[in-house]
N, C-alpha and C positions, 0 to 999 in steps of 0.2 A: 713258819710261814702261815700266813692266814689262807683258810680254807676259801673256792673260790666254785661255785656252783657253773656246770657247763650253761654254754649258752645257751639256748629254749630254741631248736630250730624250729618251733613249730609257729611262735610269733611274726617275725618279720619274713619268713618264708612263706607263712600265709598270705599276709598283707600284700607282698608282688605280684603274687599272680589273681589276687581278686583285683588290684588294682587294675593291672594287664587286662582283664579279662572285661573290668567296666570300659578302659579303653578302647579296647579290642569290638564290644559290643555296641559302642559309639559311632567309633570310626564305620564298624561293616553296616549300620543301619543307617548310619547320613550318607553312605555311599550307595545304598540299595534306594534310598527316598530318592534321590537326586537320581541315581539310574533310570528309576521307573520314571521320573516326571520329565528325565529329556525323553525317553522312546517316547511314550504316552503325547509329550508334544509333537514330534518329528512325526510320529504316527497320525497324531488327528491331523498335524498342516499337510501330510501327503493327503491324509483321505480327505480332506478339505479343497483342496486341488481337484482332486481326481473329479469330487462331485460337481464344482464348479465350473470344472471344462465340458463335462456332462452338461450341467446345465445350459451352457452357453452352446452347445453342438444340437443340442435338441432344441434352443431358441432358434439359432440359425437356420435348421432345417423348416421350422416351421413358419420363420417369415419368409424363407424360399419360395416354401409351399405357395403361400398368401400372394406372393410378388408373380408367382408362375398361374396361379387360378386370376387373378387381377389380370395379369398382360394377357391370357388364354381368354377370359369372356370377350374382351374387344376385341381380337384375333377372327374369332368366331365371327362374329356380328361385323366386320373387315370384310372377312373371303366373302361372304355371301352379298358384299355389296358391289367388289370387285366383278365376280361372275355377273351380278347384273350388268356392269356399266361397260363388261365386254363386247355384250347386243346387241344393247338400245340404249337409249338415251331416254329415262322416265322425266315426267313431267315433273316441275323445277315446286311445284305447290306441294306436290302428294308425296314428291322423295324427300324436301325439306322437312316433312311432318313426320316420316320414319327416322329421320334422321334425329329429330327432339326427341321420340318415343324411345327409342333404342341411347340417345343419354343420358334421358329420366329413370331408363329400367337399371340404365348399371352406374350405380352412384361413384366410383373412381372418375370418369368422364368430366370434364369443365365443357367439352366441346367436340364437336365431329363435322367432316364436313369433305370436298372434293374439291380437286383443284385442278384446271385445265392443263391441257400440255404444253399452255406457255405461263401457267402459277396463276391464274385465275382464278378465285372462287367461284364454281358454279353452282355448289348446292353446300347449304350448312344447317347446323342444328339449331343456328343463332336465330332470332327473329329477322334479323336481316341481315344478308351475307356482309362479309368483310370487305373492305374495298381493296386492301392492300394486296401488293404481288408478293409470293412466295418463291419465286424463282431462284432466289438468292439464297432462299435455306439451305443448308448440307444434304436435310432429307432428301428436297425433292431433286436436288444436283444428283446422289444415288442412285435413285429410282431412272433419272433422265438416264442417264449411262450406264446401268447394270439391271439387263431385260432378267432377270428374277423374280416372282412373289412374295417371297419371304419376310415375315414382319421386319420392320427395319426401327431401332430405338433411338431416338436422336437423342443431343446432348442434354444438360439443361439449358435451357434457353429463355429468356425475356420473350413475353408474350405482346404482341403489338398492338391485340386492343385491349389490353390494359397493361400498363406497362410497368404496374408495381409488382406484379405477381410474374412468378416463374412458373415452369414446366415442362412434361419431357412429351415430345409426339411421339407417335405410334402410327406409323405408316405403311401402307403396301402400295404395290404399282397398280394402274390400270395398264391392264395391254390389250389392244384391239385386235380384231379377228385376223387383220394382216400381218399380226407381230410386231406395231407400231406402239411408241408409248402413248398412250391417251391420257397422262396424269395420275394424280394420287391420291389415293384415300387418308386421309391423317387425323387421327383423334389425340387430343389434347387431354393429363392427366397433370392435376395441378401436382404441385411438391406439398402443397398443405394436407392434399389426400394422406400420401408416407407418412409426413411431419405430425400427422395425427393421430395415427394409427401407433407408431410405432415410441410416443412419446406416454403412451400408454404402460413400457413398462421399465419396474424398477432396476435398474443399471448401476446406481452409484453418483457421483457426482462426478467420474472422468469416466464411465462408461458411454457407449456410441455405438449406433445402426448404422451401416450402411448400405449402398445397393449402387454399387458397379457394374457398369457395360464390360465385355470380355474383353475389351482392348484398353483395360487400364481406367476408363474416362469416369470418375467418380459422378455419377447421376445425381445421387440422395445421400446426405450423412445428417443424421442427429446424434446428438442438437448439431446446429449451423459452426463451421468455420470457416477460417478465409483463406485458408491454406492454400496449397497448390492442389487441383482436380486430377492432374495426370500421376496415377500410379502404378503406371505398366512397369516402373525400374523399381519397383519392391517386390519384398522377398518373395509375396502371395503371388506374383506372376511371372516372376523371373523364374521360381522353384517349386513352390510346395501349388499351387494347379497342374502342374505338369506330373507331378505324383500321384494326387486324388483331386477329385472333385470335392471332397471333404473333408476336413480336417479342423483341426482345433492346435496354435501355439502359444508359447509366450513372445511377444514383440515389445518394440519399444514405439510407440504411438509415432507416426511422421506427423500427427497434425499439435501433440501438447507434448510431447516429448515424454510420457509417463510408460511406466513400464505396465505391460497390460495382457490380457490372455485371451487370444483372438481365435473367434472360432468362423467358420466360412461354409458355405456350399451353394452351389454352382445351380442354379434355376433349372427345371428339366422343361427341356424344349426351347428355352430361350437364351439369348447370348446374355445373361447377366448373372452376379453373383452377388448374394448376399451376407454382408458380413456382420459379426458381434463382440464388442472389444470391452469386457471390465478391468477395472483395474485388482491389480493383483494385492492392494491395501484391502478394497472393497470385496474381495474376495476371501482376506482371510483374518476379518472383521470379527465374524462369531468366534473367531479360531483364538483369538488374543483375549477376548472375552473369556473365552473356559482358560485360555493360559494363568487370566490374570486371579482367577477361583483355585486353579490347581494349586501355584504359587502361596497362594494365600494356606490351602491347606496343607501346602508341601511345609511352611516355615509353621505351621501349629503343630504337623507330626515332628520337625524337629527341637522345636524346643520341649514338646513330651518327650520326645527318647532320651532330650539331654536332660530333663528333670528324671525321667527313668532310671538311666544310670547312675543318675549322683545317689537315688536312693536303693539299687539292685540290692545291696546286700542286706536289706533290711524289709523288703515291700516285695517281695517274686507273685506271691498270691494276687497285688493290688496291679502290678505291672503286666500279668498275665490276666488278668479281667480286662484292662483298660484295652489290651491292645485287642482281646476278642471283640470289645465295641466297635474300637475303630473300623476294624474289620467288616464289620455290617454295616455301619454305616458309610463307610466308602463303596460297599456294594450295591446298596442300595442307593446313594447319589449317582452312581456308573448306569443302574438303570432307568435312573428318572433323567439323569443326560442325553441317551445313546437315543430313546425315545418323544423326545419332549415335543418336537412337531406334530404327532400323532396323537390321540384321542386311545388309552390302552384301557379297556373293562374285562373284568373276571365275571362269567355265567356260570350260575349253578346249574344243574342238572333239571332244577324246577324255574328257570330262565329269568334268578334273578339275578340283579346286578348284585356280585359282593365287594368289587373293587373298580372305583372310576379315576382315572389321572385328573389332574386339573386342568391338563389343555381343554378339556371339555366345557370350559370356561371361556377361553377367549376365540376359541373355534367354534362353539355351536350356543355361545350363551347361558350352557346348563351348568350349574354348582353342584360339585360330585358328591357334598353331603344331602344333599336334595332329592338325589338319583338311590343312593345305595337303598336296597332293600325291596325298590321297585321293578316287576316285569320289563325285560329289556323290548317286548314290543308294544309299549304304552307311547312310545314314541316313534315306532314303525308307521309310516304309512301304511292304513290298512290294505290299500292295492296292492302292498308289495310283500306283507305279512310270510304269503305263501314263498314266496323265492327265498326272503332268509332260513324259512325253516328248513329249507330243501338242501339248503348252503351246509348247516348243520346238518342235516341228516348224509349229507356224501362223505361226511369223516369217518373215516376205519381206523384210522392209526394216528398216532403221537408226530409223524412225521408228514402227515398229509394236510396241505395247507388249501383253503376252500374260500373263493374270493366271488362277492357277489356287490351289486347295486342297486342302489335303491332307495327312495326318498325318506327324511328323515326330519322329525320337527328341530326346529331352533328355540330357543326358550320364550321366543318375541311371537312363536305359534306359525311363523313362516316356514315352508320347508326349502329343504339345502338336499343336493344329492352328494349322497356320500359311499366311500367305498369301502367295503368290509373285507377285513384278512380275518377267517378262522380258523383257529387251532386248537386242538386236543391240549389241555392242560395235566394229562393225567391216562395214562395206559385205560382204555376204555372196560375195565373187567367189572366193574360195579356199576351198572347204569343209575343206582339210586345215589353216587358218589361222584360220579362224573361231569368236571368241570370245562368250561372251554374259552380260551383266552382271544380274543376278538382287537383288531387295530383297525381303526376307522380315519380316515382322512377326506377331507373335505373336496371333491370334486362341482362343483357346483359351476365352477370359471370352466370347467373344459367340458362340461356336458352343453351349457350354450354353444359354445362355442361347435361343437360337432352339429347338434341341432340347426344351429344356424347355414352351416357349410352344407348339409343333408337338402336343408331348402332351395338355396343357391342352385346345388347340380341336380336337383329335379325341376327347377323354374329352366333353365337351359337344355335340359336334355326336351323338355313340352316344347320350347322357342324351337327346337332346332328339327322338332318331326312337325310342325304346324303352318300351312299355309296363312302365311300373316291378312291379307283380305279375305278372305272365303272363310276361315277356322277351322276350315278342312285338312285331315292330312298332306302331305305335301306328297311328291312324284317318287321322292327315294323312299320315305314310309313306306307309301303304296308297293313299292320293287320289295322289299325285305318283308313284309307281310303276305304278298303273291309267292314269292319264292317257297316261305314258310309250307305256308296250306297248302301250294301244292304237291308239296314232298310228301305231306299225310294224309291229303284229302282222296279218298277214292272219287267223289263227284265235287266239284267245281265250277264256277261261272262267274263268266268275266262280261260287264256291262261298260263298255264307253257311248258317252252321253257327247253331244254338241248341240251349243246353242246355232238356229236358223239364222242364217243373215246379222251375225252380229255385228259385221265389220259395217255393216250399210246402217246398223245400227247405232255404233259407236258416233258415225261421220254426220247424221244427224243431231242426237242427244246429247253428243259430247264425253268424255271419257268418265268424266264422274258419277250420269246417269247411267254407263254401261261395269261400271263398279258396283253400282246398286242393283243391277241387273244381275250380276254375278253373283253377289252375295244372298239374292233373291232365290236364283236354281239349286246355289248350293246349299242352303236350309234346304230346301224341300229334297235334294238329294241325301240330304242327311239327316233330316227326319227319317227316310224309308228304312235306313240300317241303326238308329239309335237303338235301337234294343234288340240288335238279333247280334250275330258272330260275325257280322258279317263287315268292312270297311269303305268308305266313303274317301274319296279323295277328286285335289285338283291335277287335273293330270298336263294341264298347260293352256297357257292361252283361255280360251270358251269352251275346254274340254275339261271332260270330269268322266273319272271312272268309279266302277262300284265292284268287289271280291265279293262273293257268296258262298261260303267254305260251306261242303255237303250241301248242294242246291243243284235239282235238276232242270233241264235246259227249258222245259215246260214252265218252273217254278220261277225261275229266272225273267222269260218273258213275262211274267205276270207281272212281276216289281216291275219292271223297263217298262212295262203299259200303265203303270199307279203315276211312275215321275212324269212319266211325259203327259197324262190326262192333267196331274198335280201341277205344274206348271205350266199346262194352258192355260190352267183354271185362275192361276194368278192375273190373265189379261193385264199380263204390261203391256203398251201398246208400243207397237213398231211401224211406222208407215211405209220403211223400207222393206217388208215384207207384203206379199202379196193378199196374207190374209189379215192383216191390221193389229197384230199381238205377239207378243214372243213365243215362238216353240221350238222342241226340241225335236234330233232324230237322235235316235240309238241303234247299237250294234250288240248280239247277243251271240255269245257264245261258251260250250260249255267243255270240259275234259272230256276225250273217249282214245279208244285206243289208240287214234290214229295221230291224234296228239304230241309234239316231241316234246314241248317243256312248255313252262309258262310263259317265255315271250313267244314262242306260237298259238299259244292263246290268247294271250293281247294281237296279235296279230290277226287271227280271225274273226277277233271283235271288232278291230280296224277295217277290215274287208267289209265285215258285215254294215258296219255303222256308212262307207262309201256311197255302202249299195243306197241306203237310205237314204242321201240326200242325192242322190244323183236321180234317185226312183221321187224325187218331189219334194223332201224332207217331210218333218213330221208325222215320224211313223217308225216303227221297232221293227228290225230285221233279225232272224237267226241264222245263225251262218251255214248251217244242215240244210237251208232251203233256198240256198241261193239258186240251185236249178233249176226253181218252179218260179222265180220271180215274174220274169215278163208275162208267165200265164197270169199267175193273181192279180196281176199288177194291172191288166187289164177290166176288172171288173171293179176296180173304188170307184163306187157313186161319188158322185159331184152333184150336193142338194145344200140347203141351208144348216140342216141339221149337222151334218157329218162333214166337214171341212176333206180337201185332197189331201190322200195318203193318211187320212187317221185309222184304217185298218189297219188289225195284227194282218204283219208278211209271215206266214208257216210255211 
């Protein structure tokens, strides 16, 4: 028999399992790519969500805000017009002209105005009042039947002098000193005010503002549809208001049927709520964008693994280089992703740029090869120099992160306020090696925006301490400023001023000359304290008082004796006085032990200021010497020179 050689196990027992094993390494690495790119998906469209309801819960809150300081300044500038027309009844010229002033100062306003207790226009901001009745409105139906103050928000409504434009009033009640209704104050806020403001920002092309009354009645939606207004039978008010005042879900749009992610909250102080609805396409818009790059790079790592392994048993060196690339380079695409909205530069120790990202390009206009190599506060405003360096200098550790503001040039030489994150790049042990990683983002839209808001509530807080004729502080000023000083003041002094005969004054000259009258005493009463500690104010009517924190009662009649010389001296002339000019009496009074609080101090300046017109007017009393009155009071000469009662009463 022919000799017959064993078979070779080491041939095709090799070959199976390198086969196996290129398989093996196929299958677990197109199984590991595809793993990582569905989490890595699943994961960016959660965090993609997550930031988007964020966004839309921090929009909500802030047109809240806007919609709540908007309906709050005509609230304001409301009650105080209310409390007037509880009194009296001002003249129809000079309230019409407050009424314009007060819709010119706050640009939401189309109009303002009053309307009798049978829907009259009596007074408006218009050049000439409306003729039409309002009795028919819902408002003022409200107001007629529910004795309340409370702003009241009407529907939208067609406006009747003009009747192309829509609007929503803004009403309170007048109620008379019997508890009767006396009508309504109603200020008019077009829909193109909202429709303006809030078409300002980007949404998407099925995103949407709203601004709902609490009981359902949609007010405002942009953009415009024609849907139904009543949305009390949805879900926002059947369920999720009755949970929080805020919140953020996914819905499905009642007005375009889109599926959307609505975020709400609830106006503080007012019955409305403001809502924000994107759509959930437009939301995860970017998100499909990095999908459709991942994808891309997912099918290039797979067909390298598959050319990988058809070559493994011959290439392990070339196959272990390639994939260490891949590896950096997908690390390095993961950090120019995860940061790309931000502006990210490397500081050396000697504060030069060594690394600029490109956003630096379409954010602030600078090219990062342009930048590298130069001092990073070549483009620091020099007023703010010192605070970055201060920014750097609070870092102690790797993990302590140091955030400041401050203006910054644009390439165009304009400055942009921006905000700086700094961080330790490196264990701080070598100061001559110490590097620091800084991210900047462009805040420029929301520093106006604070700025602007900043002016706003200090233009209203001045309106609301300031007697609008006189420019004098007003009566509550004066109580919170007297209270103040005299909780600190060891000596104190309280001056009330009145004009002589001004009502015999008014009834000749007419009330307009006795406005200029007024305006006349109160300069010169407010000359005497512009530049000491002391406050000037209209205390009602033809009265004016004066605080003189640390002033004694001696010092005090001095100034009382300066206004009231100061104000003769002005010779307005009055023929219903007996000496042919305006003057004044005053009452002076000062703290001492006997004293219980500050309105006994006003009160004995009132005493004191009695005695003085009742002793002939024109003349300063202190209230220490009321006992000696009828003596001194006996000896005022009566000549040319010296008019009756111009002696100090001591």
């Amino acid at each position: 028999m022919p000799h017959r050689n064993p078979p070779d196990p080491g041939g095709p027992l090799r070959r199976v399992p390198s086969t196996a094993v290129v398989i093996t390494f196929a299958l677990v690495m197109t199984a590991c790519v595809l793993g990582v790119m569905a989490w890595k998906a699943l994961d960016a469209k959660k965090a993609a969500l997550a930031s988007g309801s964020s966004e839309i819960q921090n929009l909500a809150h802030s047109l809240a805000e806007h919609a709540s300081h908007t309906l709050q300044a005509v609230d304001i500038a409301m009650a105080g017009m209310v409390d007037l027309l509880k009194y009296r009844d001002p003249e129809p010229d000079r309230f019409n002209k407050y009424l314009a002033e007060t819709a010119k100062t706050l640009p939401q306003l189309r109009g303002i105005g009053v309307a009798d207790a049978k829907g009259n226009w009596g007074y408006s901001s218009f050049p000439q009042n409306p003729r039409h009745n309002v009795s028919d409105r819902s408002y003022f139906a409200y107001h007629r039947d529910t004795p309340d103050n409370t702003l009241r928000i009407s529907e939208l409504m067609q406006s009747r002098i003009d009747d192309r434009s829509s609007m929503i009033v803004l009403s309170k009640r007048i109620t008379k000193l019997d508890g009767s209704f006396g009508g309504v104050v109603a200020a008019a806020i077009d829909k193109d005010y909202f429709d303006g403001f809030y078409r300002t920002f980007q949404l998407g092309p099925d995103g949407g503002i709203s601004l709902i009354r609490n009981d359902g009645t949609l007010l405002i939606r942009w953009p415009l549809s024609d849907k139904s207004t009543d949305l009390s039978r949805t879900d926002l008010f059947s369920r999720h208001l009755k949970l929080s005042s805020v919140g953020c879900y996914k819905i499905v749009s009642p007005f375009d049927g889109i599926a959307k992610y609505f975020g709400y909250e609830e106006t503080p102080h007012y019955p409305a709520i403001v809502t924000v609805a994107v759509s959930e396409d437009w939301m995860l818009a970017d998100w499909r964008k990095t999908l459709r790059t991942d994808v891309i790079v997912g099918s290039v790592l797979l067909c390298m693994i598959l050319l990988l392994a058809a070559l493994l048993a011959l290439q392990f060196r070339f196959r272990s280089k390639t994939e260490r690339v891949l590896r950096e380079r997908e690390a390095h695409y993961r950090l120019l992703a995860n940061n790309i909205a931000d502006i990210i530069i490397l500081i050396d120790a000697r504060s030069l740029l060594r690394y600029v990202s490109r956003s630096a390009e379409p954010v602030l206009g600078l090219r990062p090869k342009d930048l590298l190599g130069k001092s990073c506060f070549d483009l620091v405003h020099p007023g703010d120099r010192e605070s970055v360096k201060s920014a750097t200098a609070r870092l102690n550790g790797v993990d302590c992160v140091s955030t400041v503001i401050f203006r910054h040039y644009r390439g165009d030489g304009t400055l942009a306020w921006v905000e700086s994150k700094f961080k330790l790049a490196s264990e701080p042990s070598a100061p001559a090696r110490t590097e620091f990683l800084c991210v900047i983002r462009d805040v420029t839209e929301r520093k106006r925006m604070e700025d602007e808001l900043t002016q706003l509530n200090r233009r209203l807080t001045q309106l609301a301490a300031t007697d609008g004729l006189t420019s004098l502080t007003n009566r509550r000023t004066f109580d919170g400023f007297l209270r103040r000083e005299y909780e600190f003041c060891e000596e104190i002094a309280v001056l009330l001023f009145d004009i002589d005969n001004f009502k015999g004054y008014n009834d000749t000259y007419g009330h307009q000359a006795g406005d200029r009258c007024l305006q006349a005493v109160a300069k010169a009463i407010g000359d005497a304290t512009a530049n000491t500690s002391g406050l000037s104010a209209r205390y009602g009517g033809e009265e004016f008082a004066v605080v003189l924190p640390n002033t004694t009662e001696d010092a005090a009649l001095k100034v009382a004796e300066s206004i009231r010389l100061t104000v003769r001296a002005l010779g307005i002339p009055n023929t219903a006085s007996s000496r042919g000019y305006i003057t004044i009496s005053a009452g002076v009074a000062a703290k001492n032990r006997s004293t219980l609080d500050e309105a006994a101090l006003v009160g004995e300046a009132d005493t004191a200021l009695y005695e003085a017109k009742r002793l002939g007017r024109n003349r300063s009393i202190v209230y220490s010497s009321l006992d000696l009155q009828y003596v001194e009071s006996a000896s005022i000469q009566h000549d040319g020179e010296l008019a009756p009662g111009e002696q100090t009463q001591q």
